[in-house]
C-alpha positions in Angstrom: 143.0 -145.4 -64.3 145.3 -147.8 -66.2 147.9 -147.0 -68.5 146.3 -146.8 -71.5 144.3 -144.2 -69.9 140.8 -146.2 -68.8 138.6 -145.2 -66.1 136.5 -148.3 -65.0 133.2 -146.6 -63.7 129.9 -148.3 -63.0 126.3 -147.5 -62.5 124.4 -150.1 -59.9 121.0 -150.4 -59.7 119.3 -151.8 -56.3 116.4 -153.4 -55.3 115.4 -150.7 -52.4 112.8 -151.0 -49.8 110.6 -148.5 -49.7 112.0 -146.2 -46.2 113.7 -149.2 -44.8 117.4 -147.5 -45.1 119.6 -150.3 -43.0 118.3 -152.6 -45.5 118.9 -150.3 -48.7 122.4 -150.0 -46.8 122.6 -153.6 -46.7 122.5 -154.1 -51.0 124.4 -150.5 -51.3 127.4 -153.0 -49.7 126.7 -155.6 -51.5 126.9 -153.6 -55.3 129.7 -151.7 -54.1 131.8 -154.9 -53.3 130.3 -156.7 -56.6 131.4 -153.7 -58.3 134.8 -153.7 -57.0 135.3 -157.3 -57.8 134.3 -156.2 -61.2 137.4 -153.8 -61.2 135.4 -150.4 -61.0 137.1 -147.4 -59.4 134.0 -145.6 -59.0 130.6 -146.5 -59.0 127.5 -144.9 -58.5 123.7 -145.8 -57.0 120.4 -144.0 -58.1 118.6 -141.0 -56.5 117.7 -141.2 -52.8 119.1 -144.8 -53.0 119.6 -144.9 -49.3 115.6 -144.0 -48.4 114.2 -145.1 -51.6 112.8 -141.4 -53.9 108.9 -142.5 -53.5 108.8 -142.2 -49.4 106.8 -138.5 -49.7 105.9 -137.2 -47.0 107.7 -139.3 -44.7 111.2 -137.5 -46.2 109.4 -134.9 -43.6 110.1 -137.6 -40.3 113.3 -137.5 -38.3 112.8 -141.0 -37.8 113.5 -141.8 -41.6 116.3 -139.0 -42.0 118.1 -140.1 -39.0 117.8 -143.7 -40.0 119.2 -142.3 -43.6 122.5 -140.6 -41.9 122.9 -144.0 -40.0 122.6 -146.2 -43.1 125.1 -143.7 -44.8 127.4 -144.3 -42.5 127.0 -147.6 -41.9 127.9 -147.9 -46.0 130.8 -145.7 -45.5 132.5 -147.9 -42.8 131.3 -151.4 -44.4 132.9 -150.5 -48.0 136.3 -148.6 -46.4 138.4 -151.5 -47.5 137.1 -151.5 -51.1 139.7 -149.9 -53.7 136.6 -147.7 -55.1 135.2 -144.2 -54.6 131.0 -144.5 -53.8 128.2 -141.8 -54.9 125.6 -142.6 -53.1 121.9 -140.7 -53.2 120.7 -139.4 -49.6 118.4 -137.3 -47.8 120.6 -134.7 -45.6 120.2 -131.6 -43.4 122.0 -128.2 -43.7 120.7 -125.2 -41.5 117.1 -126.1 -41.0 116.8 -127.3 -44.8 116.5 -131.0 -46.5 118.6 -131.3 -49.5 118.6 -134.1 -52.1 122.1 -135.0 -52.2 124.8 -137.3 -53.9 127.5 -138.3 -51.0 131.0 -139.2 -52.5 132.9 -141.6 -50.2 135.5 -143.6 -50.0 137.9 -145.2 -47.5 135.8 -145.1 -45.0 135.1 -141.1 -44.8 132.8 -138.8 -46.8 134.9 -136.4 -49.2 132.0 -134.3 -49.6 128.3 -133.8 -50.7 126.8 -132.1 -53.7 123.1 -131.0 -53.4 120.6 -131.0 -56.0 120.2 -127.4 -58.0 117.5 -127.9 -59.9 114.0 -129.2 -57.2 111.2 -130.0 -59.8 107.5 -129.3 -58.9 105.4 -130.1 -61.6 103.6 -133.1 -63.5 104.1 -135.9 -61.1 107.3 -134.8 -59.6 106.5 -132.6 -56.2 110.2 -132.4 -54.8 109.8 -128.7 -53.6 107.5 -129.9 -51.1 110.3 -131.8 -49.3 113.6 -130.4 -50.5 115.6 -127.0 -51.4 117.4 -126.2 -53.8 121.5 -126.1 -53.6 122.1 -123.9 -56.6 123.7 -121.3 -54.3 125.6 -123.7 -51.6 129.1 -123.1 -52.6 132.1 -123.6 -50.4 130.3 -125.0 -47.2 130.6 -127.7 -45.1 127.9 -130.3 -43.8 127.9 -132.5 -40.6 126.9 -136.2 -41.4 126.8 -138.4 -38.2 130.4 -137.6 -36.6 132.0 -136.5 -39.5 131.9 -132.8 -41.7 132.4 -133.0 -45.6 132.7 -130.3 -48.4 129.0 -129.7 -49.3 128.1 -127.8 -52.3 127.7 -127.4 -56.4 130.9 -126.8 -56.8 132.6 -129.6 -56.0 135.2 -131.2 -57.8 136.5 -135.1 -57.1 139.6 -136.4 -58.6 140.4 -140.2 -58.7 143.8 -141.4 -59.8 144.2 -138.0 -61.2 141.1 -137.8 -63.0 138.7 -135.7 -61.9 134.9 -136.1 -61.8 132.0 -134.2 -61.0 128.2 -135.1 -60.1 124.6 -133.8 -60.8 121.5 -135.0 -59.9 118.2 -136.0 -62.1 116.4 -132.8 -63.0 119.7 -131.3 -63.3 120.8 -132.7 -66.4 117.1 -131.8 -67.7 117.5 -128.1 -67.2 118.6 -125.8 -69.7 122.0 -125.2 -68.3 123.4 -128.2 -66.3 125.1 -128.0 -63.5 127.7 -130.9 -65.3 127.9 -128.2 -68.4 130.3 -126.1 -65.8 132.1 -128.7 -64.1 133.5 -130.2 -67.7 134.5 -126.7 -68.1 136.2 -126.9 -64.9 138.1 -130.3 -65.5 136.0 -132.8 -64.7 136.1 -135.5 -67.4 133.7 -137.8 -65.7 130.1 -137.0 -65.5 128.0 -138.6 -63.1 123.9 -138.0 -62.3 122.1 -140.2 -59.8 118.3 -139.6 -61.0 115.0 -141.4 -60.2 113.5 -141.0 -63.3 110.1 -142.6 -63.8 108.9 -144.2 -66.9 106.9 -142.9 -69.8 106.0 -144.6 -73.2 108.6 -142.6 -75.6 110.5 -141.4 -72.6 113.0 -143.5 -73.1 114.8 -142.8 -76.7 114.4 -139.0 -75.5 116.8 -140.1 -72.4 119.5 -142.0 -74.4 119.7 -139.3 -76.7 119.9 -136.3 -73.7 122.7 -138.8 -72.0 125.0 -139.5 -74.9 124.7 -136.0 -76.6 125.5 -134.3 -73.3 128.3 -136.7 -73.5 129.2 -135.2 -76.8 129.2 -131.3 -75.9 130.6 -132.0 -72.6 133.1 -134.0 -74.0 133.1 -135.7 -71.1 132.2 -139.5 -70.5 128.7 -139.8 -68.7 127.2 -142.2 -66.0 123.5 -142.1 -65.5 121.9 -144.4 -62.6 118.3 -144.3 -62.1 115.7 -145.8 -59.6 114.9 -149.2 -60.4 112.5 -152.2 -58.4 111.5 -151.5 -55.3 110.3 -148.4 -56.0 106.7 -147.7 -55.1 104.3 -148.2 -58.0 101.9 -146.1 -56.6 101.5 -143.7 -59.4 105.0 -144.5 -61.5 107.1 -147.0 -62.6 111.0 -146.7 -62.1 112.6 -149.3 -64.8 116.1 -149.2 -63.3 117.8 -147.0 -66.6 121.7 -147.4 -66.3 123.5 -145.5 -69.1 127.2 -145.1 -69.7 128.3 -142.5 -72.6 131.4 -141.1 -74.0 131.6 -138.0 -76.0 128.1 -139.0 -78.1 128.8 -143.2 -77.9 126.3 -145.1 -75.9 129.0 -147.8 -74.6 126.5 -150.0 -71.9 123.2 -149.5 -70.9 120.9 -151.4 -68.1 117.9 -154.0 -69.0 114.8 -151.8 -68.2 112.2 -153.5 -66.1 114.8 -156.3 -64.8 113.5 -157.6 -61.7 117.1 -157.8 -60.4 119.4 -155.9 -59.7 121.9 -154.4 -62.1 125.6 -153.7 -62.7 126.5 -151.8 -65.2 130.3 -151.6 -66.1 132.2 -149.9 -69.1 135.6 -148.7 -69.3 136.0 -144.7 -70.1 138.9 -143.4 -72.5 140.3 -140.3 -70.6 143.2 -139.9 -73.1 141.0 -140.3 -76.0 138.5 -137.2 -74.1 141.8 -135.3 -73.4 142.7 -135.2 -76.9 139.4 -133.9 -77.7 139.2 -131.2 -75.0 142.8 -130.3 -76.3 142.0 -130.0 -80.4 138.4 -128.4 -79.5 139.7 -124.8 -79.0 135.7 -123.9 -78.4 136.0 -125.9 -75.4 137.3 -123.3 -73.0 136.0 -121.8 -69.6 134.1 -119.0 -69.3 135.7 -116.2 -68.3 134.5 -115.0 -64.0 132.6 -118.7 -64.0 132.9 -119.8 -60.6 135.6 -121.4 -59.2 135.5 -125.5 -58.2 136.4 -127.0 -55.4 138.6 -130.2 -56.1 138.5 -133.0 -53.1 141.8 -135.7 -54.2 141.2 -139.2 -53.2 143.9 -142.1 -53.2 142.8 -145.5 -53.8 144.7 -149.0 -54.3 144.6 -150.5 -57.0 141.8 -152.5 -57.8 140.9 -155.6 -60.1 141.2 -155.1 -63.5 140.5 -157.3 -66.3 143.5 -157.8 -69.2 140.8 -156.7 -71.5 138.7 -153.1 -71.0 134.4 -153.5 -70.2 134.1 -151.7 -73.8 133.6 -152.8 -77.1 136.4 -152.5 -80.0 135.0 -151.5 -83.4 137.7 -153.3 -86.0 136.2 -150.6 -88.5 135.6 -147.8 -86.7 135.3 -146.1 -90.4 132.0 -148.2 -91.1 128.8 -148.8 -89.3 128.3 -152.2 -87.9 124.8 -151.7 -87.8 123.5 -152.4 -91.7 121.1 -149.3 -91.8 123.3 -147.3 -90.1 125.9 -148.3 -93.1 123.1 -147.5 -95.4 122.9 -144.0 -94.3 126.2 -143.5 -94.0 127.3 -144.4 -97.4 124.5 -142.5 -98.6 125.4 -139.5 -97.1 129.2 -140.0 -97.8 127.9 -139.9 -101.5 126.2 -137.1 -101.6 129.0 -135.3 -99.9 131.3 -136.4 -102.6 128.7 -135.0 -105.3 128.2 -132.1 -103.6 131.7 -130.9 -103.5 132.5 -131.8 -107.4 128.9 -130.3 -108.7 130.6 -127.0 -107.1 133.8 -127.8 -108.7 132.3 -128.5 -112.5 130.4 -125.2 -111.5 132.7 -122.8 -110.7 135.2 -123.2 -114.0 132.4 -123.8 -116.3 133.2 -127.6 -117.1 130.7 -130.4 -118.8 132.8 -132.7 -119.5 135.2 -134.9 -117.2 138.3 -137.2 -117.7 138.2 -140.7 -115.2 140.7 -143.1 -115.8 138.8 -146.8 -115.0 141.2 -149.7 -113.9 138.2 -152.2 -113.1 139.5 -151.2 -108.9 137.5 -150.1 -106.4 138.9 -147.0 -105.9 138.3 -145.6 -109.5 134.9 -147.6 -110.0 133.8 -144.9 -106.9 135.2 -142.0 -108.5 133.1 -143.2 -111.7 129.9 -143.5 -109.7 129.8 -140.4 -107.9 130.8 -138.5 -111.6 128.0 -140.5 -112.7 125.5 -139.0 -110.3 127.2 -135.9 -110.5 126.3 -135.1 -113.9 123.0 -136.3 -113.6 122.3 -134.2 -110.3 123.4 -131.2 -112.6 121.5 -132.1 -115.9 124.8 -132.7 -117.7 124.9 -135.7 -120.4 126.4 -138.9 -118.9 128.2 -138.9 -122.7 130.5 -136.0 -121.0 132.3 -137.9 -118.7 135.6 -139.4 -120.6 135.8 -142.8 -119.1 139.8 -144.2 -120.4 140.9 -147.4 -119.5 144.7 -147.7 -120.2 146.0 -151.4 -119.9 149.4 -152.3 -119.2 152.1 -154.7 -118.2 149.7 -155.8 -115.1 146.9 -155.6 -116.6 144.0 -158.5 -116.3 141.2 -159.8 -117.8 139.3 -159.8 -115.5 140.0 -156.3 -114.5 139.8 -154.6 -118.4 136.3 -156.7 -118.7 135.1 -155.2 -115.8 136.0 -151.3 -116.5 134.7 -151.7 -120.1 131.4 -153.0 -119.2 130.9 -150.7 -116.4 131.4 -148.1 -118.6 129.2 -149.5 -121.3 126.4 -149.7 -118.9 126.5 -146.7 -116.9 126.0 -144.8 -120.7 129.7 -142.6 -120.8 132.1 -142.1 -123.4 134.3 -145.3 -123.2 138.1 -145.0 -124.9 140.8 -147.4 -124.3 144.6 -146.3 -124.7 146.8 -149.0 -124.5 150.1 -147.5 -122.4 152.4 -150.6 -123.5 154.2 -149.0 -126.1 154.6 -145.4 -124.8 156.5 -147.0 -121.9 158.3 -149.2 -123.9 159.7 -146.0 -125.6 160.1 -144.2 -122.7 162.2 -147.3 -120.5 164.5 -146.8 -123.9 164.6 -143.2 -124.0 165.7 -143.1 -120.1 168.2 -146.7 -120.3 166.1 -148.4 -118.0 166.0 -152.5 -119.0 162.2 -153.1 -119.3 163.5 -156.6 -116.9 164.3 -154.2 -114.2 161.3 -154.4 -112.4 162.1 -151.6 -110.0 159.9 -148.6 -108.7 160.7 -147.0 -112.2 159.5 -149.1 -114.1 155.5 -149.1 -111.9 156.0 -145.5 -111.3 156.6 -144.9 -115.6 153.4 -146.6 -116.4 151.6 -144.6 -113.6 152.8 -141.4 -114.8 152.3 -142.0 -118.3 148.2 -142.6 -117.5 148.0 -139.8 -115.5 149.9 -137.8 -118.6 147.0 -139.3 -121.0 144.2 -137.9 -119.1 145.7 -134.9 -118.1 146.4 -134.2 -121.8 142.7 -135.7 -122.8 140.9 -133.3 -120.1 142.8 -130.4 -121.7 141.4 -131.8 -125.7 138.0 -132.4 -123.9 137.7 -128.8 -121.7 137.3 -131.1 -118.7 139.1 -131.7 -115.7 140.4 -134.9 -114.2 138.6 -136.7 -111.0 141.1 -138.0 -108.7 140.7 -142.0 -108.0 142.9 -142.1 -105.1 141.5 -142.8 -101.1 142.4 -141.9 -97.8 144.0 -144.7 -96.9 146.5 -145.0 -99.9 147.5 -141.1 -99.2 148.4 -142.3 -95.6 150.5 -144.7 -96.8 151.9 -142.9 -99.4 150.6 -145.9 -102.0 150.7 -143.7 -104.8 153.1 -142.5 -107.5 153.7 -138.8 -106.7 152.7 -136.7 -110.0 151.0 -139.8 -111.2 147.7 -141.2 -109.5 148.7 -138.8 -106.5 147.7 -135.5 -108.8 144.2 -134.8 -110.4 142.2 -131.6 -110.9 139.8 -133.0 -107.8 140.0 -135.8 -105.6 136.4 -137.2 -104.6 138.2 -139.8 -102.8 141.0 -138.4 -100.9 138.9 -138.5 -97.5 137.6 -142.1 -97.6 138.9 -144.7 -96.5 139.6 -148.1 -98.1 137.5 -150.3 -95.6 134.6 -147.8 -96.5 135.1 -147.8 -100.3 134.3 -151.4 -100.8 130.7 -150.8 -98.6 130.0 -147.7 -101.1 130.7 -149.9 -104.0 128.7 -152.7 -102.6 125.9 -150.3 -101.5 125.9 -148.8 -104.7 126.0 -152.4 -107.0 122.3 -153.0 -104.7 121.1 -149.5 -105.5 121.5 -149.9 -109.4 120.6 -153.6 -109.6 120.7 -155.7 -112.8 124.1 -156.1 -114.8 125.4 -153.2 -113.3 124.9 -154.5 -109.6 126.9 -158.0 -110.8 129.7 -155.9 -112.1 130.0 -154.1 -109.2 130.0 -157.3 -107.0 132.8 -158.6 -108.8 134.6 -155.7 -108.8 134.2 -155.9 -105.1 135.1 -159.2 -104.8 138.7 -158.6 -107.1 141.9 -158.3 -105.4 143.5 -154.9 -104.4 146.6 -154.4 -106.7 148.2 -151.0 -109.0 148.4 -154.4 -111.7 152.1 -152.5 -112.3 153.7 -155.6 -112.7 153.1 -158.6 -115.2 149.6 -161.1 -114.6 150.8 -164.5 -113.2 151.2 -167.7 -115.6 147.2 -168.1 -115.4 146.5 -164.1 -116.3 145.5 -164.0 -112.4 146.7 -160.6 -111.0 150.5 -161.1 -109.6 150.7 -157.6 -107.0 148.4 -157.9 -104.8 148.6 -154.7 -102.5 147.7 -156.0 -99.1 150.9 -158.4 -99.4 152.9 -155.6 -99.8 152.0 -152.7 -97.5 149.4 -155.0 -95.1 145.7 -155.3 -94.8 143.9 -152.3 -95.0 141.5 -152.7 -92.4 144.4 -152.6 -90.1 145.7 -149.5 -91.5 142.6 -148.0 -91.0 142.0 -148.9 -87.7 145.9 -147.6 -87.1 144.9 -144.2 -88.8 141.4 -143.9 -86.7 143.2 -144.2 -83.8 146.6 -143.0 -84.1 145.3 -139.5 -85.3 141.3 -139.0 -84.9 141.7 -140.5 -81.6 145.6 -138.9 -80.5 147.2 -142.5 -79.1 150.2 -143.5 -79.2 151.6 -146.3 -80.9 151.7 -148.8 -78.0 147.6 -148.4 -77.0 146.9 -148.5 -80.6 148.7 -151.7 -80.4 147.1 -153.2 -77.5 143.7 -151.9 -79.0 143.9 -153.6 -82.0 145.0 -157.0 -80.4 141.4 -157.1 -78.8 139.8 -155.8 -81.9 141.2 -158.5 -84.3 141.8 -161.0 -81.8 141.0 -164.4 -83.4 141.8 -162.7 -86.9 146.2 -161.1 -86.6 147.8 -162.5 -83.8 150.2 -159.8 -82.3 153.4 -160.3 -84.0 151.6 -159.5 -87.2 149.6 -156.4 -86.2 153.1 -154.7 -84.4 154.8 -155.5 -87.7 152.0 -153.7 -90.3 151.4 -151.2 -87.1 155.7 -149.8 -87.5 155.3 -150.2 -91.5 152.5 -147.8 -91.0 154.4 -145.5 -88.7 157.3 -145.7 -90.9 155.1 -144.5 -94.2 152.7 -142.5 -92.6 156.2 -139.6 -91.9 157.9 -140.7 -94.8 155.1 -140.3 -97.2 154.3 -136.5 -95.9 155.4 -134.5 -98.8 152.6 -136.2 -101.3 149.9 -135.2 -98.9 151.7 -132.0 -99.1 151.2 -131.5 -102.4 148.0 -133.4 -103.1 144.8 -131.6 -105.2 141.7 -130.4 -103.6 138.7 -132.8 -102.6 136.0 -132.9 -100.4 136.1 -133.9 -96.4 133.4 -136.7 -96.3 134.0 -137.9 -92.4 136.1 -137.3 -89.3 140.0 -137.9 -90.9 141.1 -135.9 -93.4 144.6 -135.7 -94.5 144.3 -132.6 -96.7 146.9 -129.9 -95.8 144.2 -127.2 -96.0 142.2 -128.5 -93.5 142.4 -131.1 -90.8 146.1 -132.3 -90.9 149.2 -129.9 -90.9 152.6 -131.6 -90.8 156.2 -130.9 -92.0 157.1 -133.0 -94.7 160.3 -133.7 -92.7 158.6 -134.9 -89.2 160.8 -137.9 -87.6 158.8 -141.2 -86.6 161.7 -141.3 -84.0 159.4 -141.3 -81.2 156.7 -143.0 -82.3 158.9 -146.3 -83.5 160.5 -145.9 -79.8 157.5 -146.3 -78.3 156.6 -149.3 -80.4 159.6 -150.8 -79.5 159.4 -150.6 -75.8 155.9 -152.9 -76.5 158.2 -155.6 -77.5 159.0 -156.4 -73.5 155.3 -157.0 -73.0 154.9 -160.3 -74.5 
């Protein structure tokens, strides 16, 4: 396990011979060192990968199960120089019985066997003819060749502190897993050598069982099936290799390949220990039985500068385009959902928007928009106000007014120009002084027109404000920070622009070219005075950085638990070729430094619905004293600095 908390584990696939073991013994080595060159610390090999899982009635023959010990040790003497642990499938004897085993070794000895619990006897599968079942071997020992190993279902395996624990086939098929009890126990690592056959539709059943045992295990999960060699008798074995992590599919074998197959992926123990820790359901059973743990020590190993995973740059947003489809779909209706409730409960038809031409209130408009029309309500009751300023563009003011215009609500401009003007006189401030009192006035005077509006109208006030400018603290606190109810507050900016764009293709026609544009304008409060060409002269993203690295910060740094100095190095690989390092440390301590100094809004900030896995609201996911120090979190930053 590295530093930043990856376990490189890997799944090979061999081509076996049919009951010839010293030549499945032979391409066991040569996986094993492949995978070792490849930087994996464990790696594991299908079911009966040492006899091959179609020999029958020949599993019956001393011959082929002592060829089988032979060949195990054989692989366990040629790989004791490798810096990796082995799981290897094998046939073995206990007390006059044939188990279907997994054998963990490593260094040149067997730590210890685990049987197989749950013997299938059904369809095409006839393992009780050969085999017994281990689901009551606990705390034994088993004699392989010259050596005795730990044999049972309760073992335990730790590697480089982590620990890891084993099943076998059927066993993740059964209602209650074997694997369901070791994650309880620890292990963090889930690994199942299986000899699955094929079926037409078997397939998409199998990914789904893998990565959503991932998910309640919260546990990463290794899955290595039979593959060519197999007899083809009366099955095929296509050689499935699947590596999940707490509901991700992260690799996955070719079926059918005629070769044979390495399967490599990096697993995040820190990111599945800060699960296990904020999951408080995620606790042993009380008199569950106890696990043995067997510790291994192994050198260190090759390891690639960069981790066999991919990094999403937007972990917010769906690479996949239907995926994103779905996704903003459902973030929608969320966001509807919650306000049709809201207008509901106190009895209101009408509500107050204030529209700036920006994303962020162009969403807010939307989902009133379908609000109302999911409840029946006259689009005529929704108060859309655009209030030009100082900053105010063209381009910008043309685009709110014609939204507006097209989406059928009641559309009032109140120019704020001369209330501020007042105001700067009324407090001495020199309208020159283009200091946060003079942006923050003509914030708070907006929010003081449709506060004041909503209470003339009998409405209440949607909130325009998103996820990512509460993080930041990009708001003006009792101006755009307060509404009556925020639709926004738990999305994030990277995933606003996709709901505007999905939305401009859903309504199509002017509306859908409005949109676009609006989509295609620059980020910016327009707080300050348009350029000499009217262009707009604040554009956010110069100021407090690029969103999509904030975003990726805030994923990480809080729906993930890492620390500053892995969020760092993660986001070098996901933007590589796009923010060289120098630039992402520097927006990565500016986000750090506002995320704790920008508390006491969040504190204080109006009710609105949870739409997806961060939430910042201090009635639900995130709790945090206004007056936490970033102290350790800049330290950490800082000791990044001797790295380059």
């Amino acid at each position: 396990m590295d530093r930043y908390g990856f376990l490189k584990v890997a799944a090979a696939v061999p081509r076996v011979t049919v009951a010839d073991c010293r030549s499945n013994a032979e391409r066991i080595v040569a996986l094993a060192q492949h995978a070792a060159r490849r930087g994996a610390e464990i790696v594991t090999f299908p079911e009966l990968a040492v006899t091959g899982y179609t020999c029958g009635d020949l599993f019956l023959q001393s011959t082929l199960l002592d060829a089988a010990e032979r060949a195990l040790m054989q692989i366990v003497h040629e790989t004791r120089k490798l810096p990796l642990a082995l799981i290897v499938g094998a046939p073995l004897r206990h007390e006059g019985k044939l188990y279907n085993c997994a054998v963990v070794a490593a260094r040149g000895r067997i730590l210890g066997a685990v049987p197989k619990c749950h013997i299938p006897n059904y369809g095409e599968f006839y393992e009780a003819r050969w085999f017994d079942s281990g689901a009551e071997l606990r705390g034994e020992t088993l004699r392989v060749g010259d050596t005795e190993a730990d044999f049972g279902r309760d073992l335990l395996f730790a590697v480089h502190g982590a620990e890891f624990g084993v099943e076998l086939c059927e066993d993740l098929w059964s209602a209650a897993p074997p694997s369901t009890q070791l994650a309880l126990s620890g292990a963090k690592v889930l690994f199942n050598l299986s000899a699955s056959p094929e079926a037409a539709g078997k397939h998409d059943y199998l990914r789904d069982l893998v990565r959503l045992h991932s998910a309640r295990t919260l546990a990463a999960y290794v899955y290595c099936s039979a593959g060519a060699g197999e007899s083809s008798t009366d099955l095929v074995f296509a050689g499935n290799a699947l590596i999940a992590e707490n509901g991700t599919l992260l690799r996955e074998s070719e079926r059918f390949a005629d070769d044979e197959q390495l399967v490599v992926a990096d697993v995040d123990l820190e990111r599945l220990d800060h699960e296990r820790r904020r999951t408080t359901t995620f606790r042993p059973e009380e008199g569950a039985p106890e696990t043995t743990v067997v510790e291994l020590e192994l050198p260190e190993g090759l390891r690639s500068d960069r981790p066999d995973r991919e990094v999403d740059p937007h972990p917010f947003v769906p690479a996949d385009d239907a995926r994103r489809g779905e996704r903003c779909a459902e973030v929608v209706a969320i966001q509807c959902c919650g306000l049709a409730q809201r207008l509901r409960h106190t009895g209101c038809r009408r509500a107050v928007v204030g529209i700036s031409g920006g994303l962020d209130s162009t969403l807010a408009l939307l989902v009133t928009v379908r609000t109302f029309d999911r409840l029946g309500l006259d689009r005529r009751g929704i108060v859309g106000i655009t209030m030009p300023g100082f900053g105010t563009t063209d381009r910008t003011h043309r685009n709110a007014v014609e939204l507006m215009h097209e989406l059928g609500v009641t559309a009032r401009e109140i120019p704020i120009g001369k209330a501020c003007e007042q105001h700067f006189a009324d407090i001495g401030l020199d309208p020159s002084d283009r200091s946060a009192a003079y942006e923050n006035a003509q914030a708070r005077e907006r929010t003081q027109i449709l506060m004041d509006v909503a209470n003339m109208e009998g409405g209440v006030v949607i909130g325009t404000g998103d996820l990512s400018e509460l993080t930041l603290g990009w708001a003006t606190y009792n101006g755009d920070q307060m509404s009556m109810y925020g639709v926004n507050a738990s999305v994030p900016k990277t995933l606003v622009r996709h709901l505007v764009e999905w939305a401009a293709e859903e309504a199509g026609g002017r509306t859908r070219e409005i949109l676009r544009d609006i989509c295609a304008t620059p980020v910016s409060p327009e707080l300050l005075p348009a350029d000499e060409a009217g262009d707009i002269a604040q554009r956010t993203e110069d100021l407090v950085g690029p969103y999509e690295l904030h975003d990726f910060f805030l994923y990480h740094l809080l729906r993930s638990g890492f620390g500053p100095a892995k969020v760092l190095r993660l986001a070098e690989i996901a933007f590589r070729g796009r923010y060289d390092r120098k630039t992402i440390r520097h927006w990565l301590e500016t986000f750090c430094r506002r995320f704790f100094a920008q508390q006491f809004k969040r504190s204080a900030m109006p009710d609105g619905p949870k739409t997806g896995s961060v939430s910042l609201s201090p009635r639900g996911d995130w709790r945090m004293p206004s007056d936490a120090s970033a102290a350790a979190w800049l330290a950490q930053l800082d000791e990044t600095d001797t790295e380059e």
